[in-house]
C-alpha positions, 0 to 999 in steps of 0.5 A: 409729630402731632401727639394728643393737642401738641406738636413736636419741634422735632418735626420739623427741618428748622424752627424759627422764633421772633428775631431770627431770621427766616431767610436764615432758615432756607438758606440753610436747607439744602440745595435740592431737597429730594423731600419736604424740608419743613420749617416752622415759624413761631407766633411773632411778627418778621418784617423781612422780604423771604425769597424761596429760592429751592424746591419742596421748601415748606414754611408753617407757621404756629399760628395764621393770625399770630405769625406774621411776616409783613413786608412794605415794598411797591413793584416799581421801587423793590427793595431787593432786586437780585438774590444769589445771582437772579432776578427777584420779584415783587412781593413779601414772599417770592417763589423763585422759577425752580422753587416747584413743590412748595407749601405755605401754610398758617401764616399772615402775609401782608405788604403794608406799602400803601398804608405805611409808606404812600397811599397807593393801590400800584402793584404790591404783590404778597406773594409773587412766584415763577415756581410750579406746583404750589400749595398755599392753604390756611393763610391770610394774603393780604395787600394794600395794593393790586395784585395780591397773590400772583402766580406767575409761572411762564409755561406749567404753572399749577397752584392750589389754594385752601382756605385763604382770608385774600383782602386787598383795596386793589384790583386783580389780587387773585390772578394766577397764570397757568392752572389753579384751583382755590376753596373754600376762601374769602375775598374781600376788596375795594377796586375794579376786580377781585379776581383775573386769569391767563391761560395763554398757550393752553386751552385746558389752563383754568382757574377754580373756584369752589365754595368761596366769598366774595365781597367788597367795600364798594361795589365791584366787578366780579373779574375780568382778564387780558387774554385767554382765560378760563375761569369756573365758579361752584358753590360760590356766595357773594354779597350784594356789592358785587355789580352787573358786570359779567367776567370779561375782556379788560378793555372796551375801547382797544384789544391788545390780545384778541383771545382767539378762544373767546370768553368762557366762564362756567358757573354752577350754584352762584348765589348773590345777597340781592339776586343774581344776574343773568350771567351768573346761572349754571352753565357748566354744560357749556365747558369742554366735556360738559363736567358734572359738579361732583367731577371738578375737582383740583385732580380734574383741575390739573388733568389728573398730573398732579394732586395737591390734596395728596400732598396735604394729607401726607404732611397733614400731621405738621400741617394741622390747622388749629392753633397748637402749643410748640413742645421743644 
C-alpha cells in the first residue's frame, strides 16, 4: 500500500533484504497463483541466477539503480542446467514456459560474464523467458554479451516493455519472438545490431517501438532478423552512430529462411542527429490496414486479447516508480 511517500511492507506476498535468497522467495509462492503473488526485493546487490518457474509471480524492487542482481553466465557453459525437473536457459533471470503473467519491475539486471570471467560478446542473455504475457517496465537490462532480453515463447508470446535502460557491447539484445511492444526506452550498444524480431508462423506478430533511443558507442546497424519479422518504429530518436543500413535480412551471402512475407518495416516521426536516410521516412501507409499513429498502441499491438497497461495500473500502487522508503 502507498500512503503519502512510503510504501508498506505489508503489500507484499514476501520481502527479501540482501543475503537472502530470492530464489527462496518463489519457491515459497504457491504453485499456481490465481492472482499476483507480489515480492519485494530490497536495495542490495544478489548475485544468484532467479529461475520463475510459476505464473503471476511479480518481482519489485526498492530501487531500479540500487537493487541489483547481477549474475555471471555464458550460454554455451550455464551454471544451471535443470530446475525441478526442466530444462533452464540462459540468463540471470529465466522465465520458465508456464511462467505467463509475470512482471519485473525497478531493478538492475546484469550478466557480468564478459568483463568478469573472459572477454566475450557470445551470447549472455539477462533475462531469457519461454512464458507468455510478460511485463518488464522500469529496469536497467544490461549484458556483456549478445542477446540481452530475449523473449522467446514458442508459439503466443506477448511482451511489454516500459522504460528500460537496454546496454549491451553485443548484437540483437532486444530481440522478442512473437509480439512485443516496448516505450519509451534507451538503447545503447556496441555490435552489428541493436534491435531483431521473429514473427514466424503469424503474419500480425510485430514488435514495437515508441518514443525510444538509440544509440551506440561506434557505429551501428539499427536492426535486422533471420526470418519473418515485423517491425514499426514512432516517436523514435537516434544519434548519429547509427548508419545507412535499412532493417533487413541478416545474411547477404545465403537464406536460411526465405521470409515468404518479405521485409516490413513502418516508421513514423524517426528523427536522427545528422539527418535521416531514406529508408527511416514515414510509411506507416504501407502496413496492414494503414494504422494511424494515434491507433498503434500496446492493445492494438496485441489484437486487443491482452492489455498489459491494464495490468500496470491496477498494481500501480506497489508498482510506483520513485524511489520510496521501505516501512515494515
Amino acid at each position: 500500500m502507498l500512503i503519502g511517500n512510503v510504501l508498506h511492507a505489508q503489500s507484499y506476498q514476501a520481502v527479501v533484504s540482501p543475503g537472502e535468497s530470492i530464489q527462496a522467495a518463489i519457491a515459497a509462492a504457491p504453485e499456481k497463483p490465481d492472482k499476483p503473488y507480489i515480492i519485494l526485493v530490497k536495495n542490495g546487490i544478489y548475485k544468484e541466477k532467479v529461475i520463475i518457474n510459476k505464473p503471476n509471480i511479480v518481482l519489485i524492487g526498492e530501487n531500479r539503480d540500487s537493487t541489483r542482481i547481477i549474475f555471471a553466465e555464458l550460454s554455451s557453459k550455464r551454471t544451471i542446467k535443470e530446475y525441478k525437473g526442466k530444462p533452464v536457459g540462459n540468463g540471470v533471470i529465466v522465465l520458465q514456459e508456464g511462467a505467463d503473467d509475470c512482471i519485473i519491475s525497478g531493478m538492475t539486471v546484469y550478466n557480468n560474464y564478459g568483463s568478469t570471467v573472459e572477454p566475450t560478446t557470445a551470447h549472455q542473455m539477462s533475462i531469457f523467458g519461454t512464458a507468455t504475457r510478460t511485463i518488464i517496465i522500469n529496469c536497467n537490462v544490461w549484458a556483456d554479451g549478445n542477446d540481452a532480453l530475449s523473449l522467446w515463447a514458442k508459439e503466443d508470446g506477448m511482451y511489454y516493455h516500459a522504460d528500460l535502460n537496454l546496454r549491451c557491447p553485443g548484437v540483437d539484445f532486444l530481440c522478442p519472438r512473437g509480439w512485443c511492444y516496448a516505450t519509451r526506452c534507451t538503447f545503447y550498444g556496441d555490435g552489428r545490431a541493436l534491435i531483431w524480431h521473429d514473427g514466424r508462423g503469424n503474419y500480425d506478430k510485430k514488435l514495437v517501438i515508441t518514443d525510444s533511443r538509440f544509440d551506440s558507442k561506434s557505429p551501428v546497424t539499427l536492426g535486422r532478423y533471420h526470418h519473418d519479422s515485423q517491425f514499426f518504429l514512432l516517436n523514435c530518436t537516434m544519434t548519429d552512430k547509427i548508419i545507412d543500413h535499412p532493417i533487413g535480412y541478416a545474411y547477404t551471402d545465403q537464406v536460411l529462411d526465405p521470409c515468404p512475407w518479405g521485409q516490413r518495416v513502418y516508421m513514423y516521426n524517426v528523427t536522427r542527429e545528422g539527418g535521416n536516410f531514406e529508408w527511416m521516412k514515414n510509411n506507416l501507409e504501407k502496413a496492414k490496414g494503414s494504422p494511424k499513429p494515434k491507433n498503434i498502441t500496446a492493445l492494438w499491438t496485441f489484437g486487443g486479447v491482452w492489455d498489459p497497461e491494464a495490468k500496470i495500473k491496477s498494481l500501480w500502487d506497489v508498482l510506483v516508480y520513485p524511489q520510496m522508503k521501505i516501512v515494515k
